[in-house]
N, C-alpha and C positions, 0 to 999 in steps of 0.2 A: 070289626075283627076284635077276638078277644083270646084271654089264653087258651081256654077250654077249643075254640075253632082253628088257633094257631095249630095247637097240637093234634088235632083234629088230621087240619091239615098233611102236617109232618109226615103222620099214620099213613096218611093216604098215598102221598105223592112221594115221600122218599123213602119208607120202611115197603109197603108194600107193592109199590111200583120196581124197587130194589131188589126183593126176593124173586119177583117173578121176570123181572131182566137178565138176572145172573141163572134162573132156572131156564128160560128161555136160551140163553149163549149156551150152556151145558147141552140142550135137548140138539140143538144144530148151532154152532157158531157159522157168524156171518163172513162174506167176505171173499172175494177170489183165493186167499191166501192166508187165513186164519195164525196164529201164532200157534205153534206148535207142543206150547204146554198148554193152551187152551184145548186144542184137537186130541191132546189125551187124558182133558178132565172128560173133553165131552165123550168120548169111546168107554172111559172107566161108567161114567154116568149111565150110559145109555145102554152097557151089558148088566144094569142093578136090576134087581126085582122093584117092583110095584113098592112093596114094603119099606126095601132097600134107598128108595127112590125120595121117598117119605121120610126119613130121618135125614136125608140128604139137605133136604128145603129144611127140616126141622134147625139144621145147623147153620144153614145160609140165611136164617129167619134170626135165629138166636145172634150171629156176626152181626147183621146189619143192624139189631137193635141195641145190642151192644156199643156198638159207635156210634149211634144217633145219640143215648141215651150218654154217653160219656162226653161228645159235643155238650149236648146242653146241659152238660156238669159244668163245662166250660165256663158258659154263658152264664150259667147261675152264681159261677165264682166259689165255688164249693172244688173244683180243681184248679190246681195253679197254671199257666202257662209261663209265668215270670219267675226266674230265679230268684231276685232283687228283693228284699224286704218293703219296698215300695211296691205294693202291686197298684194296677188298676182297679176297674170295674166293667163289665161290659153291659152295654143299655140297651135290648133292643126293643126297640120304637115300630111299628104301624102308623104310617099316615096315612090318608086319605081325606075324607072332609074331617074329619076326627083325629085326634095325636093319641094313641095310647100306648103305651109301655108295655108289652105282654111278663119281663120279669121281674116286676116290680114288686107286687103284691106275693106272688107264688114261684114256688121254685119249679120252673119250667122240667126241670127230669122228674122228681115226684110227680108231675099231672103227668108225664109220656107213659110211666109205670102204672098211675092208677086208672087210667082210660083202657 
C-alpha cells in the first residue's frame, strides 16, 4: 500500500460507491417504512428529467467529494480540529508485512484532487 493506491482506494470505495448509494436511495428508498423526507427526495428525484437527473448525481458527486477531500485536509493537518494552540498531528500508518505512513511524504488531499 502506498499513497497513490490509498487514494486510489478512497476513489473507489467511498467517493464512488457514495454517489451511486445516495443515487440508488433516491431512485427507490429501502425499507418497509422509508423516512419520509427520504420518500420526497426520491419522488422530487424520480419526476426530474434524464438531464435533470444528471446534474442531480453532478451535486451528490461534488458533496461527497467535498467531505472526503475536507477529511483528508484533516489528516493532513492543513485544517484544525483543535481550538488550543497546542495542536496535534494525525499519522496515518498502513501495516501489513510493511509499516508505511501514507501522509507523510505528500499531502493526501492534493493527490485526491490530482488523481
Amino acid at each position: 500500500m502506498n499513497t497513490e493506491r490509498f487514494i486510489e482506494g478512497i476513489k473507489t470505495v467511498v467517493t464512488e460507491s457514495s454517489v451511486k448509494g445516495v443515487t440508488s436511495l433516491l431512485i427507490s428508498p429501502p425499507g418497509r417504512k422509508p423516512k419520509s423526507e427520504l420518500l420526497k427526495m426520491s419522488e422530487f428525484y424520480n419526476k426530474c428529467t434524464e438531464q435533470e437527473r444528471e446534474v442531480i448525481k453532478n451535486i451528490i458527486k461534488l458533496s461527497v467529494d467535498n467531505g472526503v477531500f475536507g477529511f483528508l485536509c484533516v489528516l493532513d493537518g492543513v485544517r484544525a480540529i483543535e481550538d488550543n494552540d497546542s495542536k496535534g498531528r494525525f499519522i496515518l500508518t498502513y501495516q501489513s508485512d510493511d509499516e508505511y505512513v501514507l501522509n507523510q511524504e505528500e499531502d493526501l488531499h492534493e493527490y485526491y484532487n490530482a488523481i
